[in-house]
Z-matrix of the N, CA and C atoms (Angstrom, degrees):
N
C 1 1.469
C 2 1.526 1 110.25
N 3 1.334 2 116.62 1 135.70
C 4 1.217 3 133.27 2 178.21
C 5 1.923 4 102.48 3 -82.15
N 6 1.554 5 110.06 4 124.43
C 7 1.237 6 106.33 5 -166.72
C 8 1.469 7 96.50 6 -116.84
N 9 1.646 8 110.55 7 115.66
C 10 1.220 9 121.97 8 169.52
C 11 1.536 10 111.31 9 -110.27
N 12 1.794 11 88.27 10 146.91
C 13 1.693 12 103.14 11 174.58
C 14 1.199 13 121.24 12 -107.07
N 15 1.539 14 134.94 13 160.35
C 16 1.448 15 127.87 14 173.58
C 17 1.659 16 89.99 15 -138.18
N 18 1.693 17 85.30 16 126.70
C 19 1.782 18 96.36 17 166.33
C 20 0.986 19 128.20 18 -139.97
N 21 1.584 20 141.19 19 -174.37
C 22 1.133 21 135.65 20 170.60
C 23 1.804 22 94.88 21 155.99
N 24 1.568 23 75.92 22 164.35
C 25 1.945 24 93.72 23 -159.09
C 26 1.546 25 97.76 24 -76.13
N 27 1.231 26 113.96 25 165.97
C 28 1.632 27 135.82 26 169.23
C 29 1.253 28 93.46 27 -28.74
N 30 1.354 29 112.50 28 138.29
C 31 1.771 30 133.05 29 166.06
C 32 1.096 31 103.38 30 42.35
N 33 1.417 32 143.89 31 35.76
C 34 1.793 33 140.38 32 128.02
C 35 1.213 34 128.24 33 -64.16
N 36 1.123 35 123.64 34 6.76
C 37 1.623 36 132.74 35 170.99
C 38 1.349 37 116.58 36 91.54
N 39 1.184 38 124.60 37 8.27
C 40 1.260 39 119.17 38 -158.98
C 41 1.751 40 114.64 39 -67.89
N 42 1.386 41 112.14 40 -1.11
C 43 1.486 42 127.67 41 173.14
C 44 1.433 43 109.27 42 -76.21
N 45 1.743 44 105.41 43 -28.28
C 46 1.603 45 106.55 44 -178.14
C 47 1.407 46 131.58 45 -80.28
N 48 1.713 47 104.06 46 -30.51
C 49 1.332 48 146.26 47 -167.06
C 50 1.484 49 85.31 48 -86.28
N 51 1.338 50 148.49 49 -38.68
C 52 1.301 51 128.54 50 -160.62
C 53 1.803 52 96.31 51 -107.21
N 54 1.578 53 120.26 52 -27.13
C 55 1.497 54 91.33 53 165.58
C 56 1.743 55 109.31 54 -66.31
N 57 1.034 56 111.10 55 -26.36
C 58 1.599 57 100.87 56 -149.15
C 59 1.948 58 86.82 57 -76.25
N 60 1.075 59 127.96 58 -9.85
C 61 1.549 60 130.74 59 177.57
C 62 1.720 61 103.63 60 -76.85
N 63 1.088 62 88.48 61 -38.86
C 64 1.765 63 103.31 62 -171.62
C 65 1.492 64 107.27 63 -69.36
N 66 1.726 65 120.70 64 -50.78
C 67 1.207 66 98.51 65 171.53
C 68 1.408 67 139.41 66 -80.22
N 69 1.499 68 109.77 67 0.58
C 70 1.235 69 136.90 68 159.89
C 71 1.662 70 106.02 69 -64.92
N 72 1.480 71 125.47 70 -47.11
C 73 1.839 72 99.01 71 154.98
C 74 1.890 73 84.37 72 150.66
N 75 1.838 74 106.65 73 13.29
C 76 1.576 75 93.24 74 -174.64
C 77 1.834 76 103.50 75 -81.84
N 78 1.470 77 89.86 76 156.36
C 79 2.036 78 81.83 77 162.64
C 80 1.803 79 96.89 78 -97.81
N 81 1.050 80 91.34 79 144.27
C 82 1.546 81 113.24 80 -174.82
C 83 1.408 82 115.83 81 -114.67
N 84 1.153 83 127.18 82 134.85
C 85 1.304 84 137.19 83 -145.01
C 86 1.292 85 109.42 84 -135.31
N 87 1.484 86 145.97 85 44.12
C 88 1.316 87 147.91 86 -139.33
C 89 1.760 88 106.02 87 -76.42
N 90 1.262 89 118.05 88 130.14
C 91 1.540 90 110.65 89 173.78
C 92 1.433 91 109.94 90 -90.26
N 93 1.306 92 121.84 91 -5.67
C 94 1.292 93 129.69 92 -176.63
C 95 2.053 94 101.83 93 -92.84
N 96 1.028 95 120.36 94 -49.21
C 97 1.457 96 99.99 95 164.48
C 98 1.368 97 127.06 96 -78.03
N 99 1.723 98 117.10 97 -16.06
C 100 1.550 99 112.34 98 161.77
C 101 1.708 100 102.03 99 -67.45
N 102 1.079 101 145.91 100 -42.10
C 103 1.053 102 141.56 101 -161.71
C 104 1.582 103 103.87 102 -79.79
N 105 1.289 104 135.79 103 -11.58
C 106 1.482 105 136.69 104 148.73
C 107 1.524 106 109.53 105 -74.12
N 108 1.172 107 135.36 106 -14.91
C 109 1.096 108 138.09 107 -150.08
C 110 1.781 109 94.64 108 -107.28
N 111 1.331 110 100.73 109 -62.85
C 112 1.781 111 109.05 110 -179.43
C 113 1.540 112 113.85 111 -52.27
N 114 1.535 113 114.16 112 -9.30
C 115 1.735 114 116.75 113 -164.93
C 116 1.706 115 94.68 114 -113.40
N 117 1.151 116 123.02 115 -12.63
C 118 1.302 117 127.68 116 -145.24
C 119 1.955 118 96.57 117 -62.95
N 120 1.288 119 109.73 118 -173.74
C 121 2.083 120 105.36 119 -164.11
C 122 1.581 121 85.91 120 -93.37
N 123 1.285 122 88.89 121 122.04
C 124 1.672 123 96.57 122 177.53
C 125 1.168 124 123.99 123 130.18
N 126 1.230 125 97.37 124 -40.78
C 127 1.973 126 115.97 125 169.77
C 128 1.418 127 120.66 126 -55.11
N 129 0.995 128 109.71 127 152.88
C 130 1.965 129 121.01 128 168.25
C 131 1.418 130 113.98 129 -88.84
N 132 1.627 131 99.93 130 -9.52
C 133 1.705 132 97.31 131 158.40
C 134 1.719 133 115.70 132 -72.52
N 135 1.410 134 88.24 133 -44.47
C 136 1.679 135 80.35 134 -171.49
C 137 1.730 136 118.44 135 -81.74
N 138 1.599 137 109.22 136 -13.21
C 139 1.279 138 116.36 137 171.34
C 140 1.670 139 101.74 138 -61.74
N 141 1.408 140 123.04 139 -35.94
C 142 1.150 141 116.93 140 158.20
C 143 1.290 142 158.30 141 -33.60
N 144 1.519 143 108.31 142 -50.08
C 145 1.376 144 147.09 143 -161.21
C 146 1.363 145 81.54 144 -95.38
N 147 1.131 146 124.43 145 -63.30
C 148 1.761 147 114.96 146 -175.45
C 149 1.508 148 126.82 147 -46.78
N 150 1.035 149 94.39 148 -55.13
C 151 1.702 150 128.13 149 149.37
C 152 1.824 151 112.44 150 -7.37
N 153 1.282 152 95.02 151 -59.83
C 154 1.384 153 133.66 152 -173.00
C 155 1.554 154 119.06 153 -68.30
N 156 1.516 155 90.08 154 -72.83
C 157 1.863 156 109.30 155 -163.11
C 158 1.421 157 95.99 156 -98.19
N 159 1.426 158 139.11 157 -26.29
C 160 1.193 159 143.82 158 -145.95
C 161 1.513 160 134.59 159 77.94
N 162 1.255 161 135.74 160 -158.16
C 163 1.338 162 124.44 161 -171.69
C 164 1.513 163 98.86 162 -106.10
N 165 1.398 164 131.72 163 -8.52
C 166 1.407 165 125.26 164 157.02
C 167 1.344 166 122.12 165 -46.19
N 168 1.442 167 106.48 166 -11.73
C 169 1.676 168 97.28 167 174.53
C 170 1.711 169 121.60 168 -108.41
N 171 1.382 170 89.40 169 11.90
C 172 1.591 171 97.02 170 156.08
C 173 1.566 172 136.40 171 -118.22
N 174 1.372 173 111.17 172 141.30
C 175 1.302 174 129.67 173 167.84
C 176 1.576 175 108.66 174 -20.91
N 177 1.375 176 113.21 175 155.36
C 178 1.889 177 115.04 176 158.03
C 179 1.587 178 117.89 177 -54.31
N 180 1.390 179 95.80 178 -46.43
C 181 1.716 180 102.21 179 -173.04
C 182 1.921 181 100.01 180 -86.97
N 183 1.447 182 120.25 181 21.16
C 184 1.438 183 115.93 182 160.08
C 185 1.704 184 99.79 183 90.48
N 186 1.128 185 140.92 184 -15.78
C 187 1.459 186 137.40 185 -169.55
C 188 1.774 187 97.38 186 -66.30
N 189 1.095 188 97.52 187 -172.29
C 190 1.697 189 107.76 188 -172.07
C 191 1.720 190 98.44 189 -115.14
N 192 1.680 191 106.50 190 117.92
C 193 1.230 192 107.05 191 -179.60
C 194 1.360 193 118.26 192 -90.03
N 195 1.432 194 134.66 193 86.47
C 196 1.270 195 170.37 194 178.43
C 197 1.737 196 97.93 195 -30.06
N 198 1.385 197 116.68 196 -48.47
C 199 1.642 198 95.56 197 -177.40
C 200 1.476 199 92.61 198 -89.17
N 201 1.303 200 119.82 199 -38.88
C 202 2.066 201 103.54 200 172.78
C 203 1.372 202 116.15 201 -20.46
N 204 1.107 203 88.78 202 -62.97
C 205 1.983 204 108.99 203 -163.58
C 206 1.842 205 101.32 204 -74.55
N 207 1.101 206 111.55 205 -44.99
C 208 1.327 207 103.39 206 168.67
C 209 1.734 208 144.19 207 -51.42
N 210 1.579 209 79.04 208 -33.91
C 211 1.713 210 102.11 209 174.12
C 212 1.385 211 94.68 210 -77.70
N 213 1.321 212 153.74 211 -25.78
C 214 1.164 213 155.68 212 -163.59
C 215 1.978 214 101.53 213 -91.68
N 216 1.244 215 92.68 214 -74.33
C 217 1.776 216 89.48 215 -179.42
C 218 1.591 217 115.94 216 -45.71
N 219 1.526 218 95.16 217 -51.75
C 220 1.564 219 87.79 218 -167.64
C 221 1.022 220 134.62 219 -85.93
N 222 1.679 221 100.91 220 32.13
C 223 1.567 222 113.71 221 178.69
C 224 2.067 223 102.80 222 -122.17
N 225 1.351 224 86.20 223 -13.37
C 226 1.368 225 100.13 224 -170.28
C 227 1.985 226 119.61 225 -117.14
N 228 1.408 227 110.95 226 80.77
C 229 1.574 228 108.88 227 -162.69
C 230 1.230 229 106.77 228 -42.47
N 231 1.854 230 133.64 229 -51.31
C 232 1.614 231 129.45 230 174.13
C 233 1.464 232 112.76 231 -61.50
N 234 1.300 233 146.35 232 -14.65
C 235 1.340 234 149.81 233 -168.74
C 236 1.654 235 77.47 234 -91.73
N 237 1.260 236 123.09 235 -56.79
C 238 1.872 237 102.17 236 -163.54
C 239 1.536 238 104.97 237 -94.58
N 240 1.529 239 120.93 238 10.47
C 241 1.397 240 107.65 239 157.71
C 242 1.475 241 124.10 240 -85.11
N 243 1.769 242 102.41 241 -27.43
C 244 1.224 243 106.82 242 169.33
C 245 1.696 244 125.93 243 -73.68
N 246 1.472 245 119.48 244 -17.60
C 247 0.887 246 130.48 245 -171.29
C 248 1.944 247 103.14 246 -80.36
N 249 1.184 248 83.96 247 -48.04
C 250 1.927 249 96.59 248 168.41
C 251 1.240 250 126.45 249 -44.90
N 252 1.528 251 108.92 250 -49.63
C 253 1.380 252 134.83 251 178.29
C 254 1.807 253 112.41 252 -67.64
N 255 1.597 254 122.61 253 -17.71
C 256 1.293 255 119.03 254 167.27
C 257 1.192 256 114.34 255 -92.55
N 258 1.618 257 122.08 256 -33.46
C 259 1.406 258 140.38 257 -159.95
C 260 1.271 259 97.01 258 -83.19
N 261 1.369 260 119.73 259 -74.26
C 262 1.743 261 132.96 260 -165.21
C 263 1.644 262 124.29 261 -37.34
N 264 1.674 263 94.27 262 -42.87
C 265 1.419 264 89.57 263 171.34
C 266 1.495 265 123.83 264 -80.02
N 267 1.164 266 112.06 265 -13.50
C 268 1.926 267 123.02 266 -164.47
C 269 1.698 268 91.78 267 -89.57
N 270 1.645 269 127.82 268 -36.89
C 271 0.989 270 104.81 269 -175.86
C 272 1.764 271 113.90 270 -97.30
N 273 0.978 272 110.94 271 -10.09
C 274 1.625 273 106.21 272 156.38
C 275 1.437 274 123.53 273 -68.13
N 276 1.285 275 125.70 274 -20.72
C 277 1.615 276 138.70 275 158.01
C 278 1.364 277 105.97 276 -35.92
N 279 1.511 278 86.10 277 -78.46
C 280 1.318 279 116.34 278 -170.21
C 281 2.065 280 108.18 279 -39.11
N 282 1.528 281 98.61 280 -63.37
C 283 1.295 282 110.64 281 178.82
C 284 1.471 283 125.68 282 -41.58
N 285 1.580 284 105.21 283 -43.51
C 286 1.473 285 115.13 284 -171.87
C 287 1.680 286 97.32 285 -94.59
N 288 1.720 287 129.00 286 29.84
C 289 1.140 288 98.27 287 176.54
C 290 1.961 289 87.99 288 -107.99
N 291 1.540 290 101.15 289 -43.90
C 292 1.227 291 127.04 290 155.91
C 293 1.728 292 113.61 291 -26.32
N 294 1.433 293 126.50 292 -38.67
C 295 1.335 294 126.14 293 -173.12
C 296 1.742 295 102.59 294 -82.51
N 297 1.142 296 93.21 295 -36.80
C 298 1.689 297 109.21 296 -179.23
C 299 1.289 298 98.78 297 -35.99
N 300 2.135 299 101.25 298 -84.19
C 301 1.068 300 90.32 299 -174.54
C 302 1.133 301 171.81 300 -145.58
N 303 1.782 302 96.58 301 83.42
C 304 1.589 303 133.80 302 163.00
C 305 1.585 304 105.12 303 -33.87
N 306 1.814 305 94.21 304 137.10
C 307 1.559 306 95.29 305 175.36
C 308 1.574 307 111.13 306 -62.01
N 309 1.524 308 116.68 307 162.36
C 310 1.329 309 114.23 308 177.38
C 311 1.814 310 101.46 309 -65.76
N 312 1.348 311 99.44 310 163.19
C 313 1.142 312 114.81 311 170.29
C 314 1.495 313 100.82 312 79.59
N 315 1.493 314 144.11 313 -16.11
C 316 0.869 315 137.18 314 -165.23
C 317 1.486 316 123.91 315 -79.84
N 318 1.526 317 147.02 316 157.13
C 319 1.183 318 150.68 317 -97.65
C 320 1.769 319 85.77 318 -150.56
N 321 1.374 320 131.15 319 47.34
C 322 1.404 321 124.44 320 178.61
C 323 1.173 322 130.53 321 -62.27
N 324 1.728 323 126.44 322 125.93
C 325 1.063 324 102.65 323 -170.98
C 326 1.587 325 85.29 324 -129.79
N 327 1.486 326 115.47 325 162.32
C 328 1.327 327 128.15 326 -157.69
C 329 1.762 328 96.41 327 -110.99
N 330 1.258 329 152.46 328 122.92
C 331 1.088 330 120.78 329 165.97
C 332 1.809 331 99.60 330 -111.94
N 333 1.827 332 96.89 331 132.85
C 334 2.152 333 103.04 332 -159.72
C 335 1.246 334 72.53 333 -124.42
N 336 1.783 335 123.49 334 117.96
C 337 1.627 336 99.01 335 150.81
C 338 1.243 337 113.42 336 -100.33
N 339 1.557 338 126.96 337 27.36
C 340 1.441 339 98.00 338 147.05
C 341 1.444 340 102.36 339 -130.64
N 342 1.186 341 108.92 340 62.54
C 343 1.586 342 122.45 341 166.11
C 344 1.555 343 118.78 342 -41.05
N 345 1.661 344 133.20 343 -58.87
C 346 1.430 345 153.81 344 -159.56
C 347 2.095 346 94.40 345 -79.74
N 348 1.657 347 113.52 346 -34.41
C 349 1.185 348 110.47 347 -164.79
C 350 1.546 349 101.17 348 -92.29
N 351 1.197 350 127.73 349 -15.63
C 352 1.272 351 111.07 350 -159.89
C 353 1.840 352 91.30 351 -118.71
N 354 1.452 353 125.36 352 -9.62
C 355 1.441 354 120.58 353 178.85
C 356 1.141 355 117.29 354 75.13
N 357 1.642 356 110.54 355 42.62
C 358 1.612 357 116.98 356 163.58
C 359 1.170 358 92.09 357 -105.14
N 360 1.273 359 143.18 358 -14.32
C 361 1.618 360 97.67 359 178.99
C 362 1.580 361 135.54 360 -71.60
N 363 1.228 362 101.00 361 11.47
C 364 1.777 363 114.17 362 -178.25
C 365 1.650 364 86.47 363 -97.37
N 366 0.705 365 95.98 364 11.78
C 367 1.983 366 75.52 365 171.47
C 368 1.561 367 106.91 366 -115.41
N 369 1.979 368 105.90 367 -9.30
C 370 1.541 369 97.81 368 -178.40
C 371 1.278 370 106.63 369 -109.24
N 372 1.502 371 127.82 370 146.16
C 373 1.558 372 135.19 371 160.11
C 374 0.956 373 110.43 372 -51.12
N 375 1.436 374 147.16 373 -47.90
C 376 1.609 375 126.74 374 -163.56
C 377 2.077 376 91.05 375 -140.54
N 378 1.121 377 113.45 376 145.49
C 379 1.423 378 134.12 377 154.31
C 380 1.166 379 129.10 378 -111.37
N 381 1.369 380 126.18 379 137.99
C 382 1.443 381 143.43 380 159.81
C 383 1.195 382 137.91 381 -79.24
N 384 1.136 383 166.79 382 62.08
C 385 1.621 384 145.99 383 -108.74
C 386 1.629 385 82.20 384 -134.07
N 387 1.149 386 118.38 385 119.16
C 388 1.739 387 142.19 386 138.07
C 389 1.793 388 104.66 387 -54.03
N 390 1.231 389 85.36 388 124.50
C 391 1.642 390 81.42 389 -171.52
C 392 1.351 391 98.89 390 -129.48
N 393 1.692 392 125.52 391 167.68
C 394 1.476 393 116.98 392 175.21
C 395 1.859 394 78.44 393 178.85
N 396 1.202 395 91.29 394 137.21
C 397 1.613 396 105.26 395 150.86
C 398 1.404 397 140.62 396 -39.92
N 399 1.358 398 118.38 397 121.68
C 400 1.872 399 104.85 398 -169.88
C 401 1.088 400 122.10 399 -39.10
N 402 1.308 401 112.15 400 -52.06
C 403 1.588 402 120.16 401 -176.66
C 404 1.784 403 124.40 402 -58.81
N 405 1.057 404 113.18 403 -26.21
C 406 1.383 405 142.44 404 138.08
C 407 1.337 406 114.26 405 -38.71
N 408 1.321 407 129.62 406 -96.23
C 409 1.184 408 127.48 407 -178.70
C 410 1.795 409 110.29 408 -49.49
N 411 1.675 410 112.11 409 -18.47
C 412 1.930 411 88.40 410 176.49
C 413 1.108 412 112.16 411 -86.21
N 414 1.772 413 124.90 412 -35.40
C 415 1.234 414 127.90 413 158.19
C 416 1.418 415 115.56 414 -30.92
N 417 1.083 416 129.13 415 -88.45
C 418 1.513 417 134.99 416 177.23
C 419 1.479 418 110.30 417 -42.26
N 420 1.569 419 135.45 418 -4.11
C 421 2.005 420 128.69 419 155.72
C 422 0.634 421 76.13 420 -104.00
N 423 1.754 422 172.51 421 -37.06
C 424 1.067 423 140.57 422 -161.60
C 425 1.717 424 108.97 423 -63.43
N 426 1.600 425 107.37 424 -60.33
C 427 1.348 426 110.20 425 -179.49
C 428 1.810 427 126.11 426 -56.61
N 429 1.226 428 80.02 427 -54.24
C 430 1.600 429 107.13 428 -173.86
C 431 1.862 430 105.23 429 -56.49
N 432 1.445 431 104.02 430 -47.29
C 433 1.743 432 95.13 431 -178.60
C 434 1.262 433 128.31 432 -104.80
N 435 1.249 434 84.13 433 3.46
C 436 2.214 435 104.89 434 -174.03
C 437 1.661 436 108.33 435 49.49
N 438 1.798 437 87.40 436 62.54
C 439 1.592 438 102.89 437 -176.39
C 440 1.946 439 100.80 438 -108.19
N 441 1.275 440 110.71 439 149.97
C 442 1.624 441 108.03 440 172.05
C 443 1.759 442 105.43 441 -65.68
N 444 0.958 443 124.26 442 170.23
C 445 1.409 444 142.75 443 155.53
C 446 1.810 445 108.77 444 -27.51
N 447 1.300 446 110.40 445 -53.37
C 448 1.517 447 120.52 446 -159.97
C 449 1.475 448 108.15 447 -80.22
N 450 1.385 449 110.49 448 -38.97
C 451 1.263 450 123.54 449 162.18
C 452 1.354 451 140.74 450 -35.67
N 453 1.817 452 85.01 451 -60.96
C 454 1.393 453 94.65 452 -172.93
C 455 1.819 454 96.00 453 -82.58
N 456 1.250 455 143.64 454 4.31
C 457 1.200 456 145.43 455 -164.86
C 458 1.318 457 110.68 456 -108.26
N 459 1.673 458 108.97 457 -21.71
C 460 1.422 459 121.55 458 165.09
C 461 1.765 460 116.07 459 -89.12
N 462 1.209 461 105.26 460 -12.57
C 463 1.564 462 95.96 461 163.12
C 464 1.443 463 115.75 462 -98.92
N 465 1.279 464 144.03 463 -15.55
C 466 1.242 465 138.08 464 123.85
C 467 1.162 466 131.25 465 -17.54
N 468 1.451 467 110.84 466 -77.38
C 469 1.781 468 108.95 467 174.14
C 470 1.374 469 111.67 468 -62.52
N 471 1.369 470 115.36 469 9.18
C 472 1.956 471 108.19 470 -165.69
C 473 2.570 472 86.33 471 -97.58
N 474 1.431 473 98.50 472 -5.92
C 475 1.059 474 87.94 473 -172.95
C 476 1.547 475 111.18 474 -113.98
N 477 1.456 476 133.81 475 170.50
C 478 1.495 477 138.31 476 148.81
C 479 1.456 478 111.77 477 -7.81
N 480 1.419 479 138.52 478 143.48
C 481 1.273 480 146.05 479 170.25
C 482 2.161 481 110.78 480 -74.24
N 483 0.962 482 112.37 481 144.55
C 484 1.400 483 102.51 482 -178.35
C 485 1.641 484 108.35 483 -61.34
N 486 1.268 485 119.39 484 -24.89
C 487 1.494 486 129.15 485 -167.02
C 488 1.874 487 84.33 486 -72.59
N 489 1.504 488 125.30 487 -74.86
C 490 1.400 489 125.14 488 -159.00
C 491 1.862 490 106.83 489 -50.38
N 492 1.719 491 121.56 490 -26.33
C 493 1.157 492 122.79 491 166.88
C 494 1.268 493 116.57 492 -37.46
N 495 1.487 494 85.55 493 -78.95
C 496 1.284 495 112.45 494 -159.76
C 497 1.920 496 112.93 495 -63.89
N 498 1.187 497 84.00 496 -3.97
C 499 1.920 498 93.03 497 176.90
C 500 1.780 499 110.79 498 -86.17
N 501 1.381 500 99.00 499 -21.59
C 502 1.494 501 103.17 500 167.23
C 503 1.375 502 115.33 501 -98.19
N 504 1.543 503 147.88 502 5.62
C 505 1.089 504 158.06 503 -109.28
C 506 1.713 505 79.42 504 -127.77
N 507 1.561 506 114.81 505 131.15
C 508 1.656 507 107.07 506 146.74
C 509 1.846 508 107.85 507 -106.68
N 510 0.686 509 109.70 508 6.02
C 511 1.670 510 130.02 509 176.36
C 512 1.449 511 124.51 510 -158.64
N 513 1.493 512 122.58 511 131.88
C 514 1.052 513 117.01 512 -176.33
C 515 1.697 514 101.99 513 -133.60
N 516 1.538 515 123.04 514 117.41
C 517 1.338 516 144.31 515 154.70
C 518 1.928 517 97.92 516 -60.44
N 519 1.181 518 96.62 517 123.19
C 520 1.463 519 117.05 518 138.65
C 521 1.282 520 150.02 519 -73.48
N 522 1.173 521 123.13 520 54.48
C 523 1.730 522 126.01 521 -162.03
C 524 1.855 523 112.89 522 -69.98
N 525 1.160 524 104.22 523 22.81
C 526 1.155 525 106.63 524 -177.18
C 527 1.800 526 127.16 525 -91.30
N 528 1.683 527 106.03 526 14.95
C 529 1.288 528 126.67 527 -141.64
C 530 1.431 529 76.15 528 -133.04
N 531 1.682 530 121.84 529 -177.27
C 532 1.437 531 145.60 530 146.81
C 533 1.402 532 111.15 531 -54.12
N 534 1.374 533 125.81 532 154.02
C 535 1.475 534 120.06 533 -147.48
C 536 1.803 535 81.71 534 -102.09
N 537 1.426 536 136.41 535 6.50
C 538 1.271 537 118.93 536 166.62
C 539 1.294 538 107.85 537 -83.24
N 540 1.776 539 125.43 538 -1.00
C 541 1.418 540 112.22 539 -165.19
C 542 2.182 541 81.37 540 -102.91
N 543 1.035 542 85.13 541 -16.40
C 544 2.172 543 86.58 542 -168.26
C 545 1.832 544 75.75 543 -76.52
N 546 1.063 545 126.54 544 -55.09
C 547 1.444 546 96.58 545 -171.01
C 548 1.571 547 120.90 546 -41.77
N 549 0.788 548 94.81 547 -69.11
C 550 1.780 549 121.02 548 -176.34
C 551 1.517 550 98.15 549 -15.01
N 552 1.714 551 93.43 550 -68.13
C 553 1.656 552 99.92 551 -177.51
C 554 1.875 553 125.23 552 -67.50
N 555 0.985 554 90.89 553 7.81
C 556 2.053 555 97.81 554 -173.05
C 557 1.438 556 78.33 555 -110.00
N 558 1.440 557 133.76 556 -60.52
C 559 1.722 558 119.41 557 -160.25
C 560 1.666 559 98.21 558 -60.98
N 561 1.487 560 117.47 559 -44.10
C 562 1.629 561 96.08 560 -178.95
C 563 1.533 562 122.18 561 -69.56
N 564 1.226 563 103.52 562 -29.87
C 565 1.754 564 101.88 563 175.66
C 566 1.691 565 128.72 564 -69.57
N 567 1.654 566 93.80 565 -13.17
C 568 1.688 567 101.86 566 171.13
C 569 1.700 568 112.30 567 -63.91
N 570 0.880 569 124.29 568 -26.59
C 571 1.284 570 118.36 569 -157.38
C 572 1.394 571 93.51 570 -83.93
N 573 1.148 572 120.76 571 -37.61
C 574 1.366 573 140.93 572 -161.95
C 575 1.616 574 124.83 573 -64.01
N 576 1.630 575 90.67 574 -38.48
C 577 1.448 576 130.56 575 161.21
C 578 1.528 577 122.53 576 -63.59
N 579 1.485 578 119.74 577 -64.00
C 580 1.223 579 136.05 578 145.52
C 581 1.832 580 111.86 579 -17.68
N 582 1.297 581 85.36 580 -58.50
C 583 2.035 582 83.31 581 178.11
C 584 1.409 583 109.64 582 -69.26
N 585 0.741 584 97.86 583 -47.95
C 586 1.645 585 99.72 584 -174.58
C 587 1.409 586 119.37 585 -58.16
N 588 1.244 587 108.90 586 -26.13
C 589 1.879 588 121.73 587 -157.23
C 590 2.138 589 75.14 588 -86.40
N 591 1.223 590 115.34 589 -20.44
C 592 1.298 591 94.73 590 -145.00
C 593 2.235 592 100.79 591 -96.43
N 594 1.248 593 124.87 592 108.25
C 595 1.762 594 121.54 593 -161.94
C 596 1.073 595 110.28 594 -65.71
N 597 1.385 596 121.81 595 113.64
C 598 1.562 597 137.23 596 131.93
C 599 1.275 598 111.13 597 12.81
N 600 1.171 599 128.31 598 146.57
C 601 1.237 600 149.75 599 156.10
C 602 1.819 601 131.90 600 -17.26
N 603 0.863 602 125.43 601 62.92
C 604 2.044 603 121.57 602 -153.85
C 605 1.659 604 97.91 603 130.09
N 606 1.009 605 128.01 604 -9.17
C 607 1.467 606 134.82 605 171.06
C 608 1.351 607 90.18 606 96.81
N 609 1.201 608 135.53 607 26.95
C 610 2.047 609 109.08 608 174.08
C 611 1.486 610 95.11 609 -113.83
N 612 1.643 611 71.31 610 164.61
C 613 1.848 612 83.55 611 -174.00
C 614 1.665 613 121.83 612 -83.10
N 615 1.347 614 117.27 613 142.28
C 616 1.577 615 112.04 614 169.89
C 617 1.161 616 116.89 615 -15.58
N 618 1.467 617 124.66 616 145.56
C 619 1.891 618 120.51 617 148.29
C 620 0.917 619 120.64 618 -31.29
N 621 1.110 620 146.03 619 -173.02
C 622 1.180 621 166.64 620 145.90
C 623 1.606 622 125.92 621 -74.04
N 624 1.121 623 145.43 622 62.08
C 625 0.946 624 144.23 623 175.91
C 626 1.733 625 141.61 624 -76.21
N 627 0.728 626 108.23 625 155.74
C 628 2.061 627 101.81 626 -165.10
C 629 1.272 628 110.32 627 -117.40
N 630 1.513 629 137.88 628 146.10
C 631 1.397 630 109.97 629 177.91
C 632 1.663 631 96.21 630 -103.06
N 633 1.523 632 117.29 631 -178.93
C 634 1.152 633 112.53 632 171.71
C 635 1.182 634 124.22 633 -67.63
């Protein structure tokens, strides 16, 4: 199996870019809902995380309070390395059991958004990078999380630079347009995908190739 990734920084769409792959016929593999999933009330992830941050980062009814803990990491680089270090491995488990098992022949796509920071993308054959302008992505946490300016500018810099993305990128979507122009660009890149998903001659997979 040809193992493709889809990434991109905080609030670049990359939630949009992977349905619109999905109804095009990919199985989609999100690390962002396994990673709700590995913390969920009950888990040994989140017996973890508590472990960690304390019980201030949970809800009344016991759930994991996500801007608690957030206001905490993303002010604190070792608070979100340690937080990485419980999460990261449980949802790559999870991911590669899920990749398994995809029907054959099928078109998997992984979506890691912090693929470039944590050094999985050398483990995938082809990448996707959702891309959008900084100012873009603070606008959109600004709206979207009812974060101040500084905030949403500190979860940005808490990630990969668009330049180090896009340096691993063999395709790069623009979501920086109306989502009829992000269509456009996901229906032409399926096909593209399709080839690629599909092994060369001796069973190995294509090179590696980049577009411009």
């Amino acid at each position: 199996m040809v193992r493709i990734a889809l990434t991109g920084g905080i609030a670049s769409g990359k939630s949009f870019v992977a349905e619109e792959l999905a109804r095009l016929g990919a199985v989609i593999v999100d690390s962002d809902v396994l990673a709700r999933e590995v913390v969920a009330p009950g888990t040994e992830g989140l017996r973890r995380v508590v472990e960690r941050f304390g019980r201030g980062i949970l809800t009344p009814d016991g759930a994991l309070d996500r801007p608690a803990l957030g206001e905490i990491v993303f002010a604190d680089d070792d608070a979100r390395a340690d937080l990485n270090a419980i999460v990261h491995p449980l949802v790559r488990e999870r991911a590669l059991a899920l990749e398994a098992a995809a029907p054959a022949g099928a078109v998997v796509v992984q979506v890691v958004p912090l693929l470039v920071e944590t050094g999985l993308h050398r483990g995938f054959d082809r990448v996707v990078v959702v891309d959008v302008p900084t100012e873009i992505q603070v606008s959109r946490l600004i709206h979207r999380n009812d974060l101040t300016t500084e905030q949403a500018r500190a979860r940005v810099r808490a990630q990969a630079s668009r330049e180090d993305r896009r340096a691993v990128a063999d395709w790069v979507i623009d979501n920086s347009g109306d989502q009829a122009s992000t269509v456009r660009q996901v229906e032409a890149l399926w096909p593209q995908l399709v080839a690629a998903s599909v092994p060369s001659q001796g069973g190995q997979a294509h090179t590696r190739l980049r577009s411009p």
